[in-house]
C-alpha positions in Angstrom: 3.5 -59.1 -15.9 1.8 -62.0 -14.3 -1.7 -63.1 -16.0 -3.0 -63.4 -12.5 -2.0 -60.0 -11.9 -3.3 -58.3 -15.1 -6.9 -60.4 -14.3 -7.2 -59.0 -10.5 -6.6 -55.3 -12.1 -9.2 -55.9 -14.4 -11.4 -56.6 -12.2 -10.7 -53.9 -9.8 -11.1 -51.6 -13.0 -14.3 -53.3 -13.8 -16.2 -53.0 -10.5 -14.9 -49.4 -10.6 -16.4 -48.8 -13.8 -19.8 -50.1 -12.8 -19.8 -48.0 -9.8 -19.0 -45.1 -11.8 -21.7 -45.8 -14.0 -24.4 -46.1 -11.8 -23.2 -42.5 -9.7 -25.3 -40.2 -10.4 -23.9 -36.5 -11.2 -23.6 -33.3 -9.2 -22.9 -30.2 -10.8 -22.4 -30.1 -14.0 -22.0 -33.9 -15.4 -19.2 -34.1 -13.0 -19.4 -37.4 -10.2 -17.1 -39.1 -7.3 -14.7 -41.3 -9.8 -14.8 -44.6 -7.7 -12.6 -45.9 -11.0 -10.2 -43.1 -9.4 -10.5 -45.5 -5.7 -10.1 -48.9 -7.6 -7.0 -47.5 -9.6 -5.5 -46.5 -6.3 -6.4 -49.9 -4.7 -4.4 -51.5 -8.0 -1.3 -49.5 -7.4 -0.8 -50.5 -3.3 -1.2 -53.8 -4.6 1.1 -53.6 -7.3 3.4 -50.8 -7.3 5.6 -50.8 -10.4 5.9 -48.2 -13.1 4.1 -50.9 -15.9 1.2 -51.7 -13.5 0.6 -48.2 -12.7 1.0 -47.2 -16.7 -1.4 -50.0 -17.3 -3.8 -48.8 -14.2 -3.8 -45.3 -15.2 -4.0 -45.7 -18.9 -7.4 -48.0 -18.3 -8.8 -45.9 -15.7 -8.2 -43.3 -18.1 -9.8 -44.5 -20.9 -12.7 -45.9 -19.3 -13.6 -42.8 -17.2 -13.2 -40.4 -20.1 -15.7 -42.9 -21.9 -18.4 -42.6 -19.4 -17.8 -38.9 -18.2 -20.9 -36.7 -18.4 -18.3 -34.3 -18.7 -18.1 -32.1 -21.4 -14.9 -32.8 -23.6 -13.7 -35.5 -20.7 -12.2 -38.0 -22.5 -8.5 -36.0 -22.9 -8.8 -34.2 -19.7 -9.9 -38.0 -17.9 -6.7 -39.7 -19.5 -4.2 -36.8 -18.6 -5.4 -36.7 -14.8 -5.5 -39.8 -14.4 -1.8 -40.2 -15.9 -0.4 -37.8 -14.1 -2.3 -38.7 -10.4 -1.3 -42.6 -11.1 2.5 -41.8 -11.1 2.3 -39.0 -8.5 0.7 -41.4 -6.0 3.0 -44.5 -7.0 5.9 -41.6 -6.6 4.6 -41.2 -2.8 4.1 -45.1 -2.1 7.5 -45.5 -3.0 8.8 -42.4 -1.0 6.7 -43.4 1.9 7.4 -47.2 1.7 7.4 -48.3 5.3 4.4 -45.8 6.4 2.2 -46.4 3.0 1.5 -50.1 4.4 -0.1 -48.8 7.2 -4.0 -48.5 6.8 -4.6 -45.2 7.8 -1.4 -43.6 5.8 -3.1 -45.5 2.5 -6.4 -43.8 3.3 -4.7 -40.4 3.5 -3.0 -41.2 -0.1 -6.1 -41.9 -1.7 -7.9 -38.4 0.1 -4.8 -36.2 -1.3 -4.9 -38.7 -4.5 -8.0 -37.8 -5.4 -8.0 -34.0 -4.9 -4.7 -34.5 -6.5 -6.9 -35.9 -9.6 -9.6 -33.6 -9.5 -7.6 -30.2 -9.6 -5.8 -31.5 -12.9 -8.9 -33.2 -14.6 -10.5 -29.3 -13.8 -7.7 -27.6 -14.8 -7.2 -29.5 -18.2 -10.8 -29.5 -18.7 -11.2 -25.8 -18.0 -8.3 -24.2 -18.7 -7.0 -26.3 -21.6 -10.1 -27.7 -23.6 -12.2 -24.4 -22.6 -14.8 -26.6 -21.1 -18.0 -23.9 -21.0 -19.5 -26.1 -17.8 -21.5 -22.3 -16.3 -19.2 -23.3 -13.3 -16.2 -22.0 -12.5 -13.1 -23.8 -11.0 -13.8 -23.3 -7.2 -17.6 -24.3 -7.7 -16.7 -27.3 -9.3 -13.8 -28.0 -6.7 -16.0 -26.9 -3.6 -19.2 -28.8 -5.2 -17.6 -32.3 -6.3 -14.3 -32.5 -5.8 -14.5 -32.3 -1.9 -17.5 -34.6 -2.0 -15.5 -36.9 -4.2 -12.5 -36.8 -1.3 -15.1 -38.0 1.5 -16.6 -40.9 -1.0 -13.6 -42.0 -2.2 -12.0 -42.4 1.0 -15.3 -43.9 2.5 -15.1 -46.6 -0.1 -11.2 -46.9 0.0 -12.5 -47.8 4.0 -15.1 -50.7 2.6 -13.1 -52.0 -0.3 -9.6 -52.2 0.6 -9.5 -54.6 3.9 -11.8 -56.8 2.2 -9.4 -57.1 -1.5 -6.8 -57.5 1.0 -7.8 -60.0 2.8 -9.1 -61.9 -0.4 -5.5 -61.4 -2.0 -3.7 -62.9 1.1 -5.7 -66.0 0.8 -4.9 -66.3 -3.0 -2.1 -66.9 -4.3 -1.3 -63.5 -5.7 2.4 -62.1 -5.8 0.8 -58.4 -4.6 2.3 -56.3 -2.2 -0.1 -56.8 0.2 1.1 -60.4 0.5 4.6 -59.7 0.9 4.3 -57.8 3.9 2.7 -60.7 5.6 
């Protein structure tokens, strides 16, 4: 793992975890992860199983520190786990098509409902979250939502990492393409 590398996901983790600070909730504690956005953005840059480990362990961590969620932390770290490798699975399955703009958006939308339907489930169903919400509020009331700002800010943020990374000297995959 390159230094440069492991800085440039920390910082994508970092501006993600401000923005998912300052969010204000919906129903029931639970907000739009833009961590969620920033750990996709770290895995099309650099998708290999230890990035994605480190990316989804982080974005984990950190989300389950600053959930509003009741009994978030486990539930935060599991879903993001499990959404991390199922979306570095698909780049890697969809190779050719993932480095097309529009196919990346899509990733991130199913990505993050992905990510939402286990972080409910776990919390729910698992931990016994008592939330006065059940699953299909919850997924109706934030988890949609969530899809719409997540892809929205995929829209901002990407093109502009992406054109920062060409012009550095980072060893992403962005830049190999090019």
């Amino acid at each position: 793992m390159n230094t440069k590398n492991l800085v440039l996901m920390a910082l994508l983790i970092g501006v993600g975890a401000a923005l998912y600070v300052v969010t204000p909730g919906m129903v029931n504690g639970m907000k739009p992860d833009f961590m969620l956005t920033m750990m996709f953005i770290g895995i099309l840059l650099f998708p290999t199983v230890k990035e994605t480990f480190l990316l989804s362990l982080s974005t984990g961590v950190l989300s389950g520190l600053f959930t509003t969620f009741p009994a978030g932390l486990v539930p935060n770290i599991i879903d993001k786990a499990v959404t991390g490798f199922v979306f570095l699975a698909c780049l890697l399955i969809l190779k050719k098509l993932a480095s097309h703009f529009a196919v990346s958006a899509v990733l991130v939308g199913l990505g993050t409902i992905l990510s939402g339907t286990v972080f409910l489930s776990v919390a729910l169903f698992v931990f016994n979250a008592n939330v006065g919400a059940t699953f299909t509020m919850l997924f109706i009331g934030v988890v949609l939502p969530a899809v719409a700002f997540n892809v929205v800010a995929f829209a901002v943020i990407y093109p502009i990492v992406a054109k920062l990374v060409k012009r550095s000297k980072f060893n992403t995959a962005i830049s190999q393409i090019s």
